[in-house]
Z-matrix of the N, CA and C atoms (Angstrom, degrees):
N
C 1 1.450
C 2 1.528 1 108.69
N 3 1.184 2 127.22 1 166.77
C 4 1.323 3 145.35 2 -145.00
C 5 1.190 4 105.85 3 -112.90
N 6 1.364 5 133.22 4 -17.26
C 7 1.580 6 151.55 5 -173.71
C 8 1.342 7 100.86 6 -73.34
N 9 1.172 8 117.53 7 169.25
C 10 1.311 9 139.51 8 161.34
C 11 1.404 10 105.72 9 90.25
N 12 1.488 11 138.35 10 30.04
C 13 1.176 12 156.75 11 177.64
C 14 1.284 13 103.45 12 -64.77
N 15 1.351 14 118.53 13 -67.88
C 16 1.586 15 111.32 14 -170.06
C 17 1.710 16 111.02 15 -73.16
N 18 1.393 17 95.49 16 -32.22
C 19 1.740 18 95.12 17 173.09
C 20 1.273 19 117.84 18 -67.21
N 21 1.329 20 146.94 19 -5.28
C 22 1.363 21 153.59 20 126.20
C 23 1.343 22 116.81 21 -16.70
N 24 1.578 23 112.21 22 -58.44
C 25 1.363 24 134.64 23 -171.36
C 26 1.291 25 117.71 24 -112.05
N 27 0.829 26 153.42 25 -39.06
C 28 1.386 27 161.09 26 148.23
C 29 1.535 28 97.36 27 -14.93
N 30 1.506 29 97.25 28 118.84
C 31 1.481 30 124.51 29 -179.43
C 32 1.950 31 114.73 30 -91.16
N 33 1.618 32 98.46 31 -39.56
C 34 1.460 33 92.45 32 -165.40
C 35 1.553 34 101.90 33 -106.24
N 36 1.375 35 93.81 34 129.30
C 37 1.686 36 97.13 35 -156.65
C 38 1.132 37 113.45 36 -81.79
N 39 1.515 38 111.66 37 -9.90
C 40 1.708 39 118.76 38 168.76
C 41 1.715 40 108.95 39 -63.33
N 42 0.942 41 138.65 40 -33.51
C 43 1.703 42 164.30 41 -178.70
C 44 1.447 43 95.54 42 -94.90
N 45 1.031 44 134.78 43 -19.73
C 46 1.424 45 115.73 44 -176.83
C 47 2.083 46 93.85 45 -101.90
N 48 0.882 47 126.45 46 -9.27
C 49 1.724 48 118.18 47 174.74
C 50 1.517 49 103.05 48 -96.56
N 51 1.603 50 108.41 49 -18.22
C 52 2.230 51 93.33 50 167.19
C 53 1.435 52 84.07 51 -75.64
N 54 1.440 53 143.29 52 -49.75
C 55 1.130 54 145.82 53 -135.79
C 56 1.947 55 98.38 54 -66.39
N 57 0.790 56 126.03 55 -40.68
C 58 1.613 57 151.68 56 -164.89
C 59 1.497 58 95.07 57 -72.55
N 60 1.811 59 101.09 58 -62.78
C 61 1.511 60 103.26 59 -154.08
C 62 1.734 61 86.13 60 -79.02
N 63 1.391 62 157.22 61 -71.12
C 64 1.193 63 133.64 62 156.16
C 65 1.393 64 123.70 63 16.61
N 66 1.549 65 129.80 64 -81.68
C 67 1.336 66 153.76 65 174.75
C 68 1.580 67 102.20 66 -46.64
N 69 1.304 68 109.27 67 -64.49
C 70 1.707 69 116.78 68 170.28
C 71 1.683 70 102.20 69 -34.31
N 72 0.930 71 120.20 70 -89.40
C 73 1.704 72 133.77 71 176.32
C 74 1.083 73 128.34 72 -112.74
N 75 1.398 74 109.77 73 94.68
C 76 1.708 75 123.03 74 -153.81
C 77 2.022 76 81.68 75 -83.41
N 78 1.421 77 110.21 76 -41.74
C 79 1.541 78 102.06 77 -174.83
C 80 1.473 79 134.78 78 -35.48
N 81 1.452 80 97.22 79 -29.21
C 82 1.577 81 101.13 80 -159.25
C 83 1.829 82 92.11 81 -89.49
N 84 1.137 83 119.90 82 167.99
C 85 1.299 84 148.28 83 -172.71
C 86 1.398 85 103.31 84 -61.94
N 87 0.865 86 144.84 85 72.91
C 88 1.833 87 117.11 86 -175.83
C 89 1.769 88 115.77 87 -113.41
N 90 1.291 89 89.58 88 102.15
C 91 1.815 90 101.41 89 174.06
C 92 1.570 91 100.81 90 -85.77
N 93 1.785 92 82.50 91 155.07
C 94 1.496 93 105.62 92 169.27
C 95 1.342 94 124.20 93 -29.95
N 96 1.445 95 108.26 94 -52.97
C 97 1.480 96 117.52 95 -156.38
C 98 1.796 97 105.13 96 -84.01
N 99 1.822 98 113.34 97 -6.62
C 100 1.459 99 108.42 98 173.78
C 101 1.422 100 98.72 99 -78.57
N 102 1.717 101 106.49 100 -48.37
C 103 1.479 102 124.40 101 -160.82
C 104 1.450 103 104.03 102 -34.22
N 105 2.030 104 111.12 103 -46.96
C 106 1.588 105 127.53 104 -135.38
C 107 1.762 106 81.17 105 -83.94
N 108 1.480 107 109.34 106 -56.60
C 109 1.538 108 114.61 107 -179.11
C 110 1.475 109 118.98 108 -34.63
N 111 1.267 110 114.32 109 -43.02
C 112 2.055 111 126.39 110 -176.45
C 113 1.516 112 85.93 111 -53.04
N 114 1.132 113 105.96 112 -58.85
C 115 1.661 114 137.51 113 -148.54
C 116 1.790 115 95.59 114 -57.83
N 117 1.183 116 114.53 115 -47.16
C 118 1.769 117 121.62 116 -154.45
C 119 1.677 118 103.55 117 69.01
N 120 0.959 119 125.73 118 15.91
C 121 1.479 120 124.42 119 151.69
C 122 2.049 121 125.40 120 -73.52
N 123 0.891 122 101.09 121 -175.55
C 124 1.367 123 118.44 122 178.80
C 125 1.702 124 102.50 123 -121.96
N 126 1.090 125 112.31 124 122.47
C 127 1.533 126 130.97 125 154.47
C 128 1.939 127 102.31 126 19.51
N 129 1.571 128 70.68 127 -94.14
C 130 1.874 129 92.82 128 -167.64
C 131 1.381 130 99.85 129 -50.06
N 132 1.413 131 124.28 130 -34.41
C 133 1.484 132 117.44 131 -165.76
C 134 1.447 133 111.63 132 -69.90
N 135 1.478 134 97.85 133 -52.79
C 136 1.661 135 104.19 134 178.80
C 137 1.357 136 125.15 135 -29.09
N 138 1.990 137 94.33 136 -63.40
C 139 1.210 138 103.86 137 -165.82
C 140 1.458 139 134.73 138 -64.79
N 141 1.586 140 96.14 139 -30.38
C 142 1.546 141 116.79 140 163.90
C 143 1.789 142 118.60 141 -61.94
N 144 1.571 143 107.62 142 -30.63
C 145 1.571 144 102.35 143 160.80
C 146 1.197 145 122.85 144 -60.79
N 147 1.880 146 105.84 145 -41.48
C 148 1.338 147 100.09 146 -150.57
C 149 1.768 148 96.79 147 -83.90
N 150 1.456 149 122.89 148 -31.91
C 151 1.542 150 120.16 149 167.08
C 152 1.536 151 122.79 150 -53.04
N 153 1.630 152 117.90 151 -10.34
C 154 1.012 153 136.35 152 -177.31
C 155 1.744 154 112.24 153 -64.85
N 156 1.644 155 95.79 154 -55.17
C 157 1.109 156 127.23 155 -149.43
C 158 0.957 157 98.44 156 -104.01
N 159 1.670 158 144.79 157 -44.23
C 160 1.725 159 144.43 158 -169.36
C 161 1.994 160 94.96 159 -84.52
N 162 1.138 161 87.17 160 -69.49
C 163 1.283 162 97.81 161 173.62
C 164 1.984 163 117.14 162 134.45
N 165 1.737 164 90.77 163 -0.67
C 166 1.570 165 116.59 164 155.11
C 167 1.092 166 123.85 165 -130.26
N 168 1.570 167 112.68 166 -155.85
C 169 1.957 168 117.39 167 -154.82
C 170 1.721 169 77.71 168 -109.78
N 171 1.633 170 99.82 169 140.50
C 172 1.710 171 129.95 170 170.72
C 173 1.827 172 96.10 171 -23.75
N 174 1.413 173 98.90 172 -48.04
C 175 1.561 174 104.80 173 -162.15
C 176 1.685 175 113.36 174 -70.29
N 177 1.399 176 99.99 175 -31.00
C 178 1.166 177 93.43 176 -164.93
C 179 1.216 178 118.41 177 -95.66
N 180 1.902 179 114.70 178 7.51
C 181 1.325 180 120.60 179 -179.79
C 182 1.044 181 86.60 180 -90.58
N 183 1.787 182 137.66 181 -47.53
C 184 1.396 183 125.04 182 -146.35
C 185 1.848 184 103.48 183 -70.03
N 186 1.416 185 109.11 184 -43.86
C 187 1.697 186 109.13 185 164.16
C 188 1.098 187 113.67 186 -45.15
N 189 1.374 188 152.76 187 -42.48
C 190 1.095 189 153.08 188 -166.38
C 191 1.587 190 106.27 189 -102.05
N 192 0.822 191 123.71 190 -16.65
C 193 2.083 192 119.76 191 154.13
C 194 1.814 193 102.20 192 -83.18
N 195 1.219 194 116.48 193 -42.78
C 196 1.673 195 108.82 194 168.18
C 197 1.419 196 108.51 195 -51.74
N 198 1.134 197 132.00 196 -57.92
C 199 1.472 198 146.19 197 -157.64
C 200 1.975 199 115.65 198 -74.28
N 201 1.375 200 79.73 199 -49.61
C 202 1.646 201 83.93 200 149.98
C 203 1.809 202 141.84 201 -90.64
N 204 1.402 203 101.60 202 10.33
C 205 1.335 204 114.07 203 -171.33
C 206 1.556 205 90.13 204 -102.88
N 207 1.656 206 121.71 205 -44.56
C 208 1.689 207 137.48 206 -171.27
C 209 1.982 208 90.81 207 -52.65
N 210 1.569 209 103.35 208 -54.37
C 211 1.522 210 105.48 209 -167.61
C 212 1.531 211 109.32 210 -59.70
N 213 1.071 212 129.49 211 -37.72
C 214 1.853 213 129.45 212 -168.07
C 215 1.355 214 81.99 213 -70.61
N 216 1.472 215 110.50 214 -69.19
C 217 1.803 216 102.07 215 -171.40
C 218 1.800 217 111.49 216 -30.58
N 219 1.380 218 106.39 217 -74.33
C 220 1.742 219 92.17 218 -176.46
C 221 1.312 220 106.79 219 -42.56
N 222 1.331 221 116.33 220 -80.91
C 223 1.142 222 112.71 221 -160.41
C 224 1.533 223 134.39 222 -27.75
N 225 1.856 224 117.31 223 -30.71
C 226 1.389 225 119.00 224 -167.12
C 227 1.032 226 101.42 225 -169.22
N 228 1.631 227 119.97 226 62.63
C 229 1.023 228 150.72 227 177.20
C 230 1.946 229 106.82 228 -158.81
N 231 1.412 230 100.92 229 159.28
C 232 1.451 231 95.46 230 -169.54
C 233 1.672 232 91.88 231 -125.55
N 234 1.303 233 118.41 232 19.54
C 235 1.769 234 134.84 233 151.76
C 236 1.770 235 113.62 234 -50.03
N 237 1.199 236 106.99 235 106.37
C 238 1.772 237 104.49 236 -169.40
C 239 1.435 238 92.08 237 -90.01
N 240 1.439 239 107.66 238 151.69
C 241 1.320 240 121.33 239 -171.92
C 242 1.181 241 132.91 240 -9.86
N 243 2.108 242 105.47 241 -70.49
C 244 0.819 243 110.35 242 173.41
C 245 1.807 244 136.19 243 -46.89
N 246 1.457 245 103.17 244 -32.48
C 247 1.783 246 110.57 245 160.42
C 248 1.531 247 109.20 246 -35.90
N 249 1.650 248 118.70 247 -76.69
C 250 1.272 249 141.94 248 -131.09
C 251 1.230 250 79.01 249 -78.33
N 252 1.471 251 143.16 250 -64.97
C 253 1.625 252 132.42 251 176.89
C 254 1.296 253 118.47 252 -44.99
């Protein structure tokens, strides 16, 4: 799989275990304010680490581990659309 990009690089290892659990299950919903909770951070704090450190917003990695998890499925998987959505 294609994941684990920022966990390659990802320096702050507090941001690198949302980073994991993200990658783990890009499916499930994951807002800031669960991410910050794993974390023992606060919201604003998190997110500013974790944009620190990925190099985008919590949200927009977890769309983009969904988005790339939807593509392996088509691609090499025999799951017709409607599944992979």
């Amino acid at each position: 799989m294609e994941a684990l990009h920022a966990a390659r690089i990802c320096r702050d290892p507090l941001v690198l275990e949302r980073v994991l659990d993200i990658e783990e299950a890009p499916e499930l919903d994951w807002s800031v304010d669960e991410l910050a909770r794993r974390s023992g951070l606060s919201p604003s704090r998190f997110a500013h680490r974790f944009h620190d450190a990925v190099g985008e917003a919590p949200g927009e990695y977890a769309a983009r581990m969904r988005l790339e998890r939807a593509a392996l499925h088509l691609r090499y998987s025999d799951w017709p659309v409607t599944e992979v959505a």
